[in-house]
PyMOL Python script that loads the backbone (N, CA, C, O; Angstrom):
from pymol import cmd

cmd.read_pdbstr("""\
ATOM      1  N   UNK A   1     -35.125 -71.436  89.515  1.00  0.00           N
ATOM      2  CA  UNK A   1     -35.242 -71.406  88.079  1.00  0.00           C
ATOM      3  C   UNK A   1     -35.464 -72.828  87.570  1.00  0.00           C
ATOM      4  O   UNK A   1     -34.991 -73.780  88.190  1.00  0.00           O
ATOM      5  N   UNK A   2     -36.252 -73.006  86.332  1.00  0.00           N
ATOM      6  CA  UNK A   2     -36.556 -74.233  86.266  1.00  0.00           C
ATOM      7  C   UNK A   2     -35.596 -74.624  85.112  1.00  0.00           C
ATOM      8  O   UNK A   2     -34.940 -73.813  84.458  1.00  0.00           O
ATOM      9  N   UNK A   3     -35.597 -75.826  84.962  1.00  0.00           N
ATOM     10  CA  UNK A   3     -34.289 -76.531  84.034  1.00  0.00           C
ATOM     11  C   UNK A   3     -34.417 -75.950  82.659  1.00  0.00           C
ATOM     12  O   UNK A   3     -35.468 -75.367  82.394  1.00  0.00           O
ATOM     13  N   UNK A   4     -33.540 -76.031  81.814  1.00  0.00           N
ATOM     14  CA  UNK A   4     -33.576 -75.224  80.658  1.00  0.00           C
ATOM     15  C   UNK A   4     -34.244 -76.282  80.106  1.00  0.00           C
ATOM     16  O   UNK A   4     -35.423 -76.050  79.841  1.00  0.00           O
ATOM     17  N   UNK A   5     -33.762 -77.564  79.811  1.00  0.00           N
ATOM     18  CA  UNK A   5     -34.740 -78.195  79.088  1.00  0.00           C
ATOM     19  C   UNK A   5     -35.858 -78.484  79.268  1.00  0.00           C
ATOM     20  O   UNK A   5     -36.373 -79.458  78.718  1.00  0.00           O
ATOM     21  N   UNK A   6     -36.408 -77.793  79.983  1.00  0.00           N
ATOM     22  CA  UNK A   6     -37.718 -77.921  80.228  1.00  0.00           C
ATOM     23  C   UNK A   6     -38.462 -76.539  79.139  1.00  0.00           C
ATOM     24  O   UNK A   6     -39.266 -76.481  78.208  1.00  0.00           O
ATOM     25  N   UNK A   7     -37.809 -75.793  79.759  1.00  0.00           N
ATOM     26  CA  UNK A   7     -37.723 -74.330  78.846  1.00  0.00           C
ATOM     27  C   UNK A   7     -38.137 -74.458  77.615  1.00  0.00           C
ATOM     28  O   UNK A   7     -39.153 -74.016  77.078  1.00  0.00           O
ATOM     29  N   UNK A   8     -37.232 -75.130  77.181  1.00  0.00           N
ATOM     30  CA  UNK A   8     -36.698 -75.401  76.036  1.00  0.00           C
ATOM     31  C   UNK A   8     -37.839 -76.516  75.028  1.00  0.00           C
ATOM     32  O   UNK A   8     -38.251 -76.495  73.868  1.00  0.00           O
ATOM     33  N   UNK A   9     -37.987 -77.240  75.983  1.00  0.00           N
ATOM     34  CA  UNK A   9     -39.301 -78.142  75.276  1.00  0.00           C
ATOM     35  C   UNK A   9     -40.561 -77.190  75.108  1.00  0.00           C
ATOM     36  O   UNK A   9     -40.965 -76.680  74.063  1.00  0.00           O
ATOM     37  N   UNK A  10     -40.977 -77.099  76.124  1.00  0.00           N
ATOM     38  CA  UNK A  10     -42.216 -75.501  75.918  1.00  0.00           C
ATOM     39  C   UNK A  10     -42.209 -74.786  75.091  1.00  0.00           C
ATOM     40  O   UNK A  10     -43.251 -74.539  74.483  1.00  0.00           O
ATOM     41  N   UNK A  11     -41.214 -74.293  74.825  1.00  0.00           N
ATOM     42  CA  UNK A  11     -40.657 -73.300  73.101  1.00  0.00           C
ATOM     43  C   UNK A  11     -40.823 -73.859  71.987  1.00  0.00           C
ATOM     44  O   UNK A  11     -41.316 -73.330  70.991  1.00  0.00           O
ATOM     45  N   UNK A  12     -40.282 -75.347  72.120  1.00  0.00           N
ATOM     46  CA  UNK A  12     -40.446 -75.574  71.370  1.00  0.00           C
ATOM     47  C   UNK A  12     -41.606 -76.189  70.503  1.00  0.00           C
ATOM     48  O   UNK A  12     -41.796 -76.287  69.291  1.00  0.00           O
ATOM     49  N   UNK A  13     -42.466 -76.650  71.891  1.00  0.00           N
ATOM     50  CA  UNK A  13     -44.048 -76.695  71.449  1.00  0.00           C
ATOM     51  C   UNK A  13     -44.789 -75.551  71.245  1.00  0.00           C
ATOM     52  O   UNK A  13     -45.792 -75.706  70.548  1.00  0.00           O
ATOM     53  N   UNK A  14     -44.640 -74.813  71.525  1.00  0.00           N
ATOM     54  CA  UNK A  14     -45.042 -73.463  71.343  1.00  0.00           C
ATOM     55  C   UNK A  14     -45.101 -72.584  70.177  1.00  0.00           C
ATOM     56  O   UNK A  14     -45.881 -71.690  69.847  1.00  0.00           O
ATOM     57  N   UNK A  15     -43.682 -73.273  69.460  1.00  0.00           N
ATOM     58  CA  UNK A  15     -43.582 -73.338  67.746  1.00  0.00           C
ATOM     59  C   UNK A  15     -44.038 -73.733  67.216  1.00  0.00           C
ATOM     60  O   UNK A  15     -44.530 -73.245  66.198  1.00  0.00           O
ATOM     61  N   UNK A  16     -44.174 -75.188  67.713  1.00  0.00           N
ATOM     62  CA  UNK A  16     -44.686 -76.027  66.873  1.00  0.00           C
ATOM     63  C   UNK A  16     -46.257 -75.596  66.627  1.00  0.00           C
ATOM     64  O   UNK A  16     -46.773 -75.457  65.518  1.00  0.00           O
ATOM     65  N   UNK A  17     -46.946 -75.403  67.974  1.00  0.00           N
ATOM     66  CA  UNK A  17     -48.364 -75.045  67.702  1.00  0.00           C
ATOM     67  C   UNK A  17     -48.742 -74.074  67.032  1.00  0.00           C
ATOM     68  O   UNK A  17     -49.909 -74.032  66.644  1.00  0.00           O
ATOM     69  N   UNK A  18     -47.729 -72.933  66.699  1.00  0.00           N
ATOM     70  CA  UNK A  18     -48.139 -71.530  65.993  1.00  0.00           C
ATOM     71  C   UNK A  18     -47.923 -72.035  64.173  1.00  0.00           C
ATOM     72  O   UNK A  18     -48.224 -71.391  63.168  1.00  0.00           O
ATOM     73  N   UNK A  19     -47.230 -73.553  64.302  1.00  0.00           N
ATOM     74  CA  UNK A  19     -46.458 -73.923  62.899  1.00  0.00           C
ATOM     75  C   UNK A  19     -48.009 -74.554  62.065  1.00  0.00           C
ATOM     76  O   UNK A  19     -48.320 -74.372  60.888  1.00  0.00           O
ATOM     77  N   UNK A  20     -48.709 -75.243  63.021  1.00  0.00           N
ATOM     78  CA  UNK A  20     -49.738 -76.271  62.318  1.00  0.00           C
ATOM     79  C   UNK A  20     -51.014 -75.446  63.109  1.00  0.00           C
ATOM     80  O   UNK A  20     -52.077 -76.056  62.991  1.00  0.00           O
ATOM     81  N   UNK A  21     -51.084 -74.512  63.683  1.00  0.00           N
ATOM     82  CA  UNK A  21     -52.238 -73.779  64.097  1.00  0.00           C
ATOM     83  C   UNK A  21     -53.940 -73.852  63.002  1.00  0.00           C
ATOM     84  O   UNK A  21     -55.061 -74.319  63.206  1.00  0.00           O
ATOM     85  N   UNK A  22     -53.086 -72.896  61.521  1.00  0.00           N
ATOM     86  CA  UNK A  22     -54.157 -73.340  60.935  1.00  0.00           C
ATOM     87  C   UNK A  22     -54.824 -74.510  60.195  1.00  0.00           C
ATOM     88  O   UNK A  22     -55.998 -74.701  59.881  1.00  0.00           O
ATOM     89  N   UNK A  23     -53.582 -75.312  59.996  1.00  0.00           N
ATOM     90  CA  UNK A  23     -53.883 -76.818  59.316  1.00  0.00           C
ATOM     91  C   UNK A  23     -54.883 -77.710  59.904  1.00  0.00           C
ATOM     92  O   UNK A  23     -55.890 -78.275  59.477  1.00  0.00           O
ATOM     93  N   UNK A  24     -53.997 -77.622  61.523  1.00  0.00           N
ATOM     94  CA  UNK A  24     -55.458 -77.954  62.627  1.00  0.00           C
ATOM     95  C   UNK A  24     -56.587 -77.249  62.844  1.00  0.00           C
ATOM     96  O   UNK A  24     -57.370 -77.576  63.736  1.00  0.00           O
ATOM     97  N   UNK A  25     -56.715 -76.590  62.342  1.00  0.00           N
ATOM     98  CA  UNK A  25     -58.159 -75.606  62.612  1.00  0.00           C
ATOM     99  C   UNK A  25     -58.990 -76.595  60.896  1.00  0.00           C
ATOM    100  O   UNK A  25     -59.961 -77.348  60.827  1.00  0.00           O
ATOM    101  N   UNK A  26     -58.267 -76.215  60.077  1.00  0.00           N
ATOM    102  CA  UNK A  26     -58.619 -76.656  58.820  1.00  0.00           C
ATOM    103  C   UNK A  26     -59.258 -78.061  59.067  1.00  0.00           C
ATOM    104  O   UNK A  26     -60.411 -78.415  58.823  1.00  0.00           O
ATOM    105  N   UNK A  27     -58.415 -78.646  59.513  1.00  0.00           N
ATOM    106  CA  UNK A  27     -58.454 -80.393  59.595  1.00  0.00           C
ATOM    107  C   UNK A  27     -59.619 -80.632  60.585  1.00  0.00           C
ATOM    108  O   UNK A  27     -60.257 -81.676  60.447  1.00  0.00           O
ATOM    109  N   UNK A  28     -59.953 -79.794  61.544  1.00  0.00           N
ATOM    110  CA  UNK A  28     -61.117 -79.880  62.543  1.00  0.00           C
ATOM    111  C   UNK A  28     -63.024 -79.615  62.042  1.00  0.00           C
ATOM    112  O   UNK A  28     -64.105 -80.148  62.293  1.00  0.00           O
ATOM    113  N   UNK A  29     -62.425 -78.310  61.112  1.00  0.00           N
ATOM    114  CA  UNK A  29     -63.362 -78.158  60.393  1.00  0.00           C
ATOM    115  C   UNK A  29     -63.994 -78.807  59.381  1.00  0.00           C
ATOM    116  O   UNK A  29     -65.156 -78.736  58.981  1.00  0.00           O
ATOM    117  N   UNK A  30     -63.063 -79.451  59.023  1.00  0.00           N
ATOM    118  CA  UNK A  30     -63.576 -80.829  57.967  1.00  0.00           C
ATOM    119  C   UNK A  30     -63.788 -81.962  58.681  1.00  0.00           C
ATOM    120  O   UNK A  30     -63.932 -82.842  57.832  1.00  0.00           O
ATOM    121  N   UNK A  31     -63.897 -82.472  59.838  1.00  0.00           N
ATOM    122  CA  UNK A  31     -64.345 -83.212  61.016  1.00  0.00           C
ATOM    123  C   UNK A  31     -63.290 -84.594  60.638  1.00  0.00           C
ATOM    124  O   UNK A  31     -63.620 -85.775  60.746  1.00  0.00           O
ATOM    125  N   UNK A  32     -61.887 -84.049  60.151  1.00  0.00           N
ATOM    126  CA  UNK A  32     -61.041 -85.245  59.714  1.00  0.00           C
ATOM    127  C   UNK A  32     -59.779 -85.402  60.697  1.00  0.00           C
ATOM    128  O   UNK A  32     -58.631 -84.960  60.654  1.00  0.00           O
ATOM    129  N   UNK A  33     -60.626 -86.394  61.797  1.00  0.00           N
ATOM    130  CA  UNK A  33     -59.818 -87.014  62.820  1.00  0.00           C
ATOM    131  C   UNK A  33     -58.621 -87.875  62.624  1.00  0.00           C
ATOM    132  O   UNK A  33     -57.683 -87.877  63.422  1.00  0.00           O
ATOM    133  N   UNK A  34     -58.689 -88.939  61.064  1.00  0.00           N
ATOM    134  CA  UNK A  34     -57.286 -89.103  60.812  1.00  0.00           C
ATOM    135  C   UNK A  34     -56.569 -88.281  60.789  1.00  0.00           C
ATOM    136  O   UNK A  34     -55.835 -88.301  61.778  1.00  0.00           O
ATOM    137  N   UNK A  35     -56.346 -87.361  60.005  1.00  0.00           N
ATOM    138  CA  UNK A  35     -55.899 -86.186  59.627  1.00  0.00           C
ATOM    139  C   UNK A  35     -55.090 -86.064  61.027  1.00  0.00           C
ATOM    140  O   UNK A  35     -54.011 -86.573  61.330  1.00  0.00           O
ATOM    141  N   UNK A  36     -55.937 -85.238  61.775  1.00  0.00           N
ATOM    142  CA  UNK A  36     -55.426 -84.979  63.099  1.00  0.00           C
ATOM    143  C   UNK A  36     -55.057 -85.471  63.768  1.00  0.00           C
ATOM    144  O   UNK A  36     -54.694 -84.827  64.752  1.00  0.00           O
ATOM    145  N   UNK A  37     -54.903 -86.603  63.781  1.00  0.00           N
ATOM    146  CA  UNK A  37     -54.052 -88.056  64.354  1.00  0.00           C
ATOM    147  C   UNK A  37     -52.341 -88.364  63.408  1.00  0.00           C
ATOM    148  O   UNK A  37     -51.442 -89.131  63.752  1.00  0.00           O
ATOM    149  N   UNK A  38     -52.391 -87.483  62.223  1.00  0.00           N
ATOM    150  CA  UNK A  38     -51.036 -87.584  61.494  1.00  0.00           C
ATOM    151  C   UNK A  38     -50.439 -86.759  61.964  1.00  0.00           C
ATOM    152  O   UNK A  38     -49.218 -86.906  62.017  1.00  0.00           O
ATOM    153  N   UNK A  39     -51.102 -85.447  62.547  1.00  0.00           N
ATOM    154  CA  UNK A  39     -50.339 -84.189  62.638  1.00  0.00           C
ATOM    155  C   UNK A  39     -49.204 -84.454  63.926  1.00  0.00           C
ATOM    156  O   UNK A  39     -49.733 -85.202  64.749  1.00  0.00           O
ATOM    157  N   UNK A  40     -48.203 -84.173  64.221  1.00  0.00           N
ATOM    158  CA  UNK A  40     -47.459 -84.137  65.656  1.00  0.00           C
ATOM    159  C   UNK A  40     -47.938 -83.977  66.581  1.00  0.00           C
ATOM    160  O   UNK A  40     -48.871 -83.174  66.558  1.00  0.00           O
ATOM    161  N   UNK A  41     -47.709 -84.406  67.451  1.00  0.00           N
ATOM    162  CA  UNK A  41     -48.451 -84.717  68.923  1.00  0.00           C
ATOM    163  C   UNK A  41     -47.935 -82.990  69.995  1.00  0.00           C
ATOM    164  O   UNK A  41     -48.570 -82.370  70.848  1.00  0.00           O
ATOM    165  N   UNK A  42     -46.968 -82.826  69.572  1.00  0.00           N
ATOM    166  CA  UNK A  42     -46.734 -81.455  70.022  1.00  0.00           C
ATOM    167  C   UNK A  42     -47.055 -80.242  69.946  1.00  0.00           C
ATOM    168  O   UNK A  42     -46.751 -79.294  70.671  1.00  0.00           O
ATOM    169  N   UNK A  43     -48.193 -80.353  68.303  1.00  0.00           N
ATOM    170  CA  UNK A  43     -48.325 -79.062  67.926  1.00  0.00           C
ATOM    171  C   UNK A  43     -50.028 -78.537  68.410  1.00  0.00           C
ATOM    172  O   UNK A  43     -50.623 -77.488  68.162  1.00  0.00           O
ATOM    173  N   UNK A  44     -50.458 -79.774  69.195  1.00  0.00           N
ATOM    174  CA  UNK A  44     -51.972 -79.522  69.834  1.00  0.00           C
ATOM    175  C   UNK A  44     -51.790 -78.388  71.294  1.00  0.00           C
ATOM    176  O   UNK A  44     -51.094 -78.340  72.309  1.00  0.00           O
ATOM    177  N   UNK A  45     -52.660 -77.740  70.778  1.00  0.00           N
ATOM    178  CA  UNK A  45     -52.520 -76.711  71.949  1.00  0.00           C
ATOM    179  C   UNK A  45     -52.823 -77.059  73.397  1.00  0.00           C
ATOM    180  O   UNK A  45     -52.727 -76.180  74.253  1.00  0.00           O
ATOM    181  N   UNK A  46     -53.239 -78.487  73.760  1.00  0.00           N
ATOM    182  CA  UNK A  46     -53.484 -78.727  75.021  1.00  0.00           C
ATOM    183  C   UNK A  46     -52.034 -79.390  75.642  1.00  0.00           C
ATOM    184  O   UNK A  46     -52.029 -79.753  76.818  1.00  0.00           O
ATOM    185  N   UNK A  47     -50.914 -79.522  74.877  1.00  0.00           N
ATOM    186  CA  UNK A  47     -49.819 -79.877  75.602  1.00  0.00           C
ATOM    187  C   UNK A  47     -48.819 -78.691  75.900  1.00  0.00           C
ATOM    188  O   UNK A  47     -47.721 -78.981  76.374  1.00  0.00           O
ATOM    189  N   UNK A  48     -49.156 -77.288  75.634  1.00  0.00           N
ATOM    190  CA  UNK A  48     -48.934 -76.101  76.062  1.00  0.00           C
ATOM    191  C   UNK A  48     -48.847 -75.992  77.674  1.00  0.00           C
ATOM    192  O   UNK A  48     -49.780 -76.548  78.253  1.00  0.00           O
ATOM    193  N   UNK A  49     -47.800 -75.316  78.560  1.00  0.00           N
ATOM    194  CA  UNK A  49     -47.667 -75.331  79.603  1.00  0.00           C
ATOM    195  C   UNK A  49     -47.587 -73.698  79.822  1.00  0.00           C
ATOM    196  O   UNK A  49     -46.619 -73.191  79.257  1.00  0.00           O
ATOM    197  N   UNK A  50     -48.542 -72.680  80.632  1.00  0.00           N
ATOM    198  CA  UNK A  50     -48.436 -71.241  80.984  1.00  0.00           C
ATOM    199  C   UNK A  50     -46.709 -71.571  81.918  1.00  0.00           C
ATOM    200  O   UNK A  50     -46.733 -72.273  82.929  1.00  0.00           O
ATOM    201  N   UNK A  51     -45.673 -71.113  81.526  1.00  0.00           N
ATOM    202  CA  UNK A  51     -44.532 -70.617  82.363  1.00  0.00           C
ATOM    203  C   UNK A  51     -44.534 -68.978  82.223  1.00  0.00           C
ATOM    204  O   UNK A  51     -44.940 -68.132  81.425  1.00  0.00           O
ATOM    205  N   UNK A  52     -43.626 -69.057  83.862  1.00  0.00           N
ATOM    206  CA  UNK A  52     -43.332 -67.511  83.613  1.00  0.00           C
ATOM    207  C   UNK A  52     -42.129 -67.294  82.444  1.00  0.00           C
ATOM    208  O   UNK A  52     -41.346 -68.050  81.867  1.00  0.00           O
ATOM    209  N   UNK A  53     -42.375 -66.046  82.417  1.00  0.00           N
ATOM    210  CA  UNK A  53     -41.645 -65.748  81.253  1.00  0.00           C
ATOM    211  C   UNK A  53     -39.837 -65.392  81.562  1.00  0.00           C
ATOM    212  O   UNK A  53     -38.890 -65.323  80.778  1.00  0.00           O
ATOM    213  N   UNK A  54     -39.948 -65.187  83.384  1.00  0.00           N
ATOM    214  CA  UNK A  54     -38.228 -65.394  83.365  1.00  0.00           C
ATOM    215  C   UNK A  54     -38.017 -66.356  83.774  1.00  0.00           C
ATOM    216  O   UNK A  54     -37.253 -67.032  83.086  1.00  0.00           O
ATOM    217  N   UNK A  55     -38.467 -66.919  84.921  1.00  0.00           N
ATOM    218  CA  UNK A  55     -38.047 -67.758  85.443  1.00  0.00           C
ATOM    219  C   UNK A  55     -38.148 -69.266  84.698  1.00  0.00           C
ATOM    220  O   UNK A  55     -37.243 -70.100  84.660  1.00  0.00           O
ATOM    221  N   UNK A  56     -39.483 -69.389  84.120  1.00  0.00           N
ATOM    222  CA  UNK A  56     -39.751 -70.457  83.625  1.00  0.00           C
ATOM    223  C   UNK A  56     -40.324 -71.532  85.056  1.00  0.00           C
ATOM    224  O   UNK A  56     -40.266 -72.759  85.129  1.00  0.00           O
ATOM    225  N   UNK A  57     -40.782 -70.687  85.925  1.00  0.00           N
ATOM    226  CA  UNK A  57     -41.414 -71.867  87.066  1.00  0.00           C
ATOM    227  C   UNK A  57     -42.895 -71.787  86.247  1.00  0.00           C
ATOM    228  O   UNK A  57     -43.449 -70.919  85.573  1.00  0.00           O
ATOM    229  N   UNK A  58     -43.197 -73.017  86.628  1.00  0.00           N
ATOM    230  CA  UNK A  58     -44.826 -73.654  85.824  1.00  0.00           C
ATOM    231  C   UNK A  58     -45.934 -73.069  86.818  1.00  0.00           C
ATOM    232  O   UNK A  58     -46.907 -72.394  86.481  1.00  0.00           O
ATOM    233  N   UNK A  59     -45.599 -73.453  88.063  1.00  0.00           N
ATOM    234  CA  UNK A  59     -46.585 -72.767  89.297  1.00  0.00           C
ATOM    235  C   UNK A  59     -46.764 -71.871  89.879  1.00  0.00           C
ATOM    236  O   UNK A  59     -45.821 -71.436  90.541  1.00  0.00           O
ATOM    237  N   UNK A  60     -48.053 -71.175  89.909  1.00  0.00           N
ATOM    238  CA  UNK A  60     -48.395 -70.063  90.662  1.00  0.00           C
ATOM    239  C   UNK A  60     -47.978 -68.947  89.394  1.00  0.00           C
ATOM    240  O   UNK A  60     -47.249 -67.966  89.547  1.00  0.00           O
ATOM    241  N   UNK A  61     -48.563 -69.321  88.264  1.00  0.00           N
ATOM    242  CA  UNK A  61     -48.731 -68.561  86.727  1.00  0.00           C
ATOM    243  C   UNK A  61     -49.351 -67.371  86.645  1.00  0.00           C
ATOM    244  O   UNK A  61     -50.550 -67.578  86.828  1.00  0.00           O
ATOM    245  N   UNK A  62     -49.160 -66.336  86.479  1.00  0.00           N
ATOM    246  CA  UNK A  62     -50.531 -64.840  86.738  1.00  0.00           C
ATOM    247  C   UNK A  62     -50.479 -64.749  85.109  1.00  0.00           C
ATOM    248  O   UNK A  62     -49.547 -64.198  84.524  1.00  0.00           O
ATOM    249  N   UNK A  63     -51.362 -65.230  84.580  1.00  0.00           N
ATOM    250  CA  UNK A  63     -51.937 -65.036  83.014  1.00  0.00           C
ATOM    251  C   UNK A  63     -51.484 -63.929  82.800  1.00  0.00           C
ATOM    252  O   UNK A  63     -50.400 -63.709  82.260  1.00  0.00           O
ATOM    253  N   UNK A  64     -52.366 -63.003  83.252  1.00  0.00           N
ATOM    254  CA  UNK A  64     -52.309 -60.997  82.992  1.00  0.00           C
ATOM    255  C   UNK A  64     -50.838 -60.781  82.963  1.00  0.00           C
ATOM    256  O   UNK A  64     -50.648 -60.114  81.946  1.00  0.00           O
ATOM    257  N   UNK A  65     -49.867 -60.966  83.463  1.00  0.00           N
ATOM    258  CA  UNK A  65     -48.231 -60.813  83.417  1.00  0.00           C
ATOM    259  C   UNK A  65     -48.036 -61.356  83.385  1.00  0.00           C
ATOM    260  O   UNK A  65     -47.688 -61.326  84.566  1.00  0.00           O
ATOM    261  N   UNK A  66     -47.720 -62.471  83.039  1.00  0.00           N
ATOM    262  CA  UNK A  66     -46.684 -63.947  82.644  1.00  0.00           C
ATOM    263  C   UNK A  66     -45.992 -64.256  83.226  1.00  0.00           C
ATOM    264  O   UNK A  66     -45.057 -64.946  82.820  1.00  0.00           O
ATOM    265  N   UNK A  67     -46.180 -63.781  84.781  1.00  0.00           N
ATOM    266  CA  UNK A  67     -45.166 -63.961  85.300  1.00  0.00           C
ATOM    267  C   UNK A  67     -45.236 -65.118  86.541  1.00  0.00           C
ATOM    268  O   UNK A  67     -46.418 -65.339  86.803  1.00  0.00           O
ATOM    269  N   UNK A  68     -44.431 -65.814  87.270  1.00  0.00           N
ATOM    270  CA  UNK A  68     -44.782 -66.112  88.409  1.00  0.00           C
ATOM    271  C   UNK A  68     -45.062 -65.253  89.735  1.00  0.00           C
ATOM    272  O   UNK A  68     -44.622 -64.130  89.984  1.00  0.00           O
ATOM    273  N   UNK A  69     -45.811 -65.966  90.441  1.00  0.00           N
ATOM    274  CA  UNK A  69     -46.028 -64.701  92.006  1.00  0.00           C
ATOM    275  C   UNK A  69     -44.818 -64.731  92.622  1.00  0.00           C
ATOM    276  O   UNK A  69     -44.884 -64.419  93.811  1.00  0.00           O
ATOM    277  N   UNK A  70     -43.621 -65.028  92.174  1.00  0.00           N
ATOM    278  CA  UNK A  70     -42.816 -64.014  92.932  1.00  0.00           C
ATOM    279  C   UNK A  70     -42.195 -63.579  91.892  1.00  0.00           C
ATOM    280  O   UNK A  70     -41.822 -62.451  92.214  1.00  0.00           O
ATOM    281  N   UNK A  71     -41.870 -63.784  90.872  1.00  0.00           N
ATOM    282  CA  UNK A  71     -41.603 -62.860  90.075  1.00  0.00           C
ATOM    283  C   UNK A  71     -42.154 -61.346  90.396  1.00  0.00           C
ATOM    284  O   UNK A  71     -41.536 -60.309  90.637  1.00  0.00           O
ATOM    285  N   UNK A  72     -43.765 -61.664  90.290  1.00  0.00           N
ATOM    286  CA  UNK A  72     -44.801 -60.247  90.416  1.00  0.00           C
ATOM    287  C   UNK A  72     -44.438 -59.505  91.297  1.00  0.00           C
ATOM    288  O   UNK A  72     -44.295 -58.283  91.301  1.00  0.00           O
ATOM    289  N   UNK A  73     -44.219 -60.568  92.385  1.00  0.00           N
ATOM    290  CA  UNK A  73     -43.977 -59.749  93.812  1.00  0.00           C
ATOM    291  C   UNK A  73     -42.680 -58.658  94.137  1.00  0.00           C
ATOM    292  O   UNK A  73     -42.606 -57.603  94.767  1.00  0.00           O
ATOM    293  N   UNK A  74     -41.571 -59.608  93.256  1.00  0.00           N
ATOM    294  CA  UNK A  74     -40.207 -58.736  93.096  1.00  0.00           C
ATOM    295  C   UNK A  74     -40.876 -57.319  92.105  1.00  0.00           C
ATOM    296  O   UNK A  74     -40.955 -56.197  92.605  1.00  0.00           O
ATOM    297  N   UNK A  75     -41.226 -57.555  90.954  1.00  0.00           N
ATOM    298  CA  UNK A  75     -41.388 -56.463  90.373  1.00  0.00           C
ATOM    299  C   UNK A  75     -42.556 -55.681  90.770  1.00  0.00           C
ATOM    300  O   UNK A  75     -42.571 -54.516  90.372  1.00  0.00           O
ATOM    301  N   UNK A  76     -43.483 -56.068  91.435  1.00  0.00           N
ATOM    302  CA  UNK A  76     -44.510 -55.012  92.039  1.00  0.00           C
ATOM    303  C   UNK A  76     -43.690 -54.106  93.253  1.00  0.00           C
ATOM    304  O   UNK A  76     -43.725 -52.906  93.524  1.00  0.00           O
ATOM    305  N   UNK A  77     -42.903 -55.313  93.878  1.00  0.00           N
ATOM    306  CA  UNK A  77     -42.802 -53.925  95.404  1.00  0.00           C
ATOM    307  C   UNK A  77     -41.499 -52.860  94.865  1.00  0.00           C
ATOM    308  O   UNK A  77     -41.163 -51.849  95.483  1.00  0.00           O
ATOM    309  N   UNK A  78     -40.886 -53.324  93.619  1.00  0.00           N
ATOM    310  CA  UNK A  78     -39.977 -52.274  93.054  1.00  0.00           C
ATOM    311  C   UNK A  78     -40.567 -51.043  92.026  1.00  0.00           C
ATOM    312  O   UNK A  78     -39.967 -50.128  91.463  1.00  0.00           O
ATOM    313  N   UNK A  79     -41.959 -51.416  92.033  1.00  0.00           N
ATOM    314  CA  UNK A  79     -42.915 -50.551  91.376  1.00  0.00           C
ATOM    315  C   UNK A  79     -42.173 -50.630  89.723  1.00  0.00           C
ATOM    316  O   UNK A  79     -41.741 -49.682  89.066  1.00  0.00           O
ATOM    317  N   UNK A  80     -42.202 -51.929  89.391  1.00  0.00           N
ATOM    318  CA  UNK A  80     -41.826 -51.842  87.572  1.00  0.00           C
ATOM    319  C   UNK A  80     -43.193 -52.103  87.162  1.00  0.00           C
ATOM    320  O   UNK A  80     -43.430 -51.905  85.971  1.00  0.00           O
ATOM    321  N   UNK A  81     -44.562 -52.686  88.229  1.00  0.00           N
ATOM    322  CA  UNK A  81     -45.418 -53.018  87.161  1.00  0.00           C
ATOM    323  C   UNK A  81     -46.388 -51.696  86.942  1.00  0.00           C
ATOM    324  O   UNK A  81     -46.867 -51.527  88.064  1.00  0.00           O
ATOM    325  N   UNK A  82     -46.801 -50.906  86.271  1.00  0.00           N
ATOM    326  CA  UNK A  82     -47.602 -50.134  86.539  1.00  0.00           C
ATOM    327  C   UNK A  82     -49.081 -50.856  86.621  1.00  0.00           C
ATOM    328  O   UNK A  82     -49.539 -51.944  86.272  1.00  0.00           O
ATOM    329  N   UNK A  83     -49.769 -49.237  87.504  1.00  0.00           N
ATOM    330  CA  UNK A  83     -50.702 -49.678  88.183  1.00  0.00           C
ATOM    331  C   UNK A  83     -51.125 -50.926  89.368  1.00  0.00           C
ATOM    332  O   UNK A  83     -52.264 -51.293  89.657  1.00  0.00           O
ATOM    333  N   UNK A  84     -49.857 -51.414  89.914  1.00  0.00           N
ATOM    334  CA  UNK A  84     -49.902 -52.400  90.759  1.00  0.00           C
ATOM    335  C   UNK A  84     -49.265 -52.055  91.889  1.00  0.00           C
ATOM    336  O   UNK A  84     -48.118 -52.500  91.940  1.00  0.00           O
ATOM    337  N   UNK A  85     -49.622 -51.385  92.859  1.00  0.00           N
ATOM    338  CA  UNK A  85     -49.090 -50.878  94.027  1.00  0.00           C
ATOM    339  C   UNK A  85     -49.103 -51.767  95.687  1.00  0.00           C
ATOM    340  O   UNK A  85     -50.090 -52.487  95.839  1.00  0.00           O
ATOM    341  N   UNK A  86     -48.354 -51.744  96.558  1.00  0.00           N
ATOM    342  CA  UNK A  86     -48.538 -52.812  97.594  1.00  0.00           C
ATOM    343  C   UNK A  86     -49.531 -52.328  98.755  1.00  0.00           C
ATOM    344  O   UNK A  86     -49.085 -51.449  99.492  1.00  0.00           O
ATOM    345  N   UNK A  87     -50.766 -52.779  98.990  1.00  0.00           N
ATOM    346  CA  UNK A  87     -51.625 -52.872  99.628  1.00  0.00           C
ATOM    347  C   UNK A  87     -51.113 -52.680 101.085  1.00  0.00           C
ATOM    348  O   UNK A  87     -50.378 -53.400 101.761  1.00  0.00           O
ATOM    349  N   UNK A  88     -51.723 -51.491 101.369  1.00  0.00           N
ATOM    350  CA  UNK A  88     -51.483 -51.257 103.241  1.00  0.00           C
ATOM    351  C   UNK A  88     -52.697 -50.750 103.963  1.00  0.00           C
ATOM    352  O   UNK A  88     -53.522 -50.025 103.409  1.00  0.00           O
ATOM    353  N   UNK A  89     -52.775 -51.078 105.002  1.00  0.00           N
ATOM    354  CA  UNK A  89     -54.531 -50.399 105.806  1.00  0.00           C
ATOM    355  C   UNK A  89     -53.747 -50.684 107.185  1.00  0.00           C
ATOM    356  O   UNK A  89     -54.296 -50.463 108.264  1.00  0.00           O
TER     357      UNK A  89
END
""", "prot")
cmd.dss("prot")
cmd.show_as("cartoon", "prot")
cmd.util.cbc("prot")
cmd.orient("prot")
C-alpha cells in the first residue's frame, strides 16, 4: 500500500484541478499565459498521477478499472469483475 500522504496529495490535486478546470480552459482560450502562470501549480492537469483506487500503488495502472494489476488480478480470479474471466487452453 502506498503512503497515505501520498494519497492524500493526489486528492488533493485532483480537487484542486476539478476547482480551476474551467478558469483554465477560459484563461487558455484567451491565449493569457500570465494568467495561467497565477493560477496554482497543482490545479494543471499534467501533475495528476493515475493511482489505483485501493491501493493507491502508481504502477502497473489499468485505466479501464482503476485498478492496479494485482488488484485486477485479486478481483478477476474471485470473479468480482464482470466479464473478465481467467484464461486457460
Amino acid at each position: 500500500m502506498a503512503k497515505k500522504s501520498s494519497i492524500a496529495r493526489d486528492e488533493k490535486r485532483r480537487r484542486m484541478h476539478t476547482q480551476y478546470a474551467a478558469k483554465r480552459a477560459e484563461l487558455k482560450e484567451l491565449g493569457d499565459t500570465e494568467g495561467l502562470h497565477k493560477l496554482p501549480r497543482n490545479s494543471s492537469p499534467t501533475r495528476l498521477k493515475n493511482r489505483c483506487i485501493e491501493t493507491g500503488r502508481p504502477r502497473g495502472y489499468m485505466r479501464t478499472f482503476g485498478l492496479s494489476r494485482i488488484s485486477f488480478r485479486e478481483h478477476a480470479s474471485k470473479g468480482e469483475i464482470p466479464g473478465v474471466t481467467k484464461s486457460s487452453w
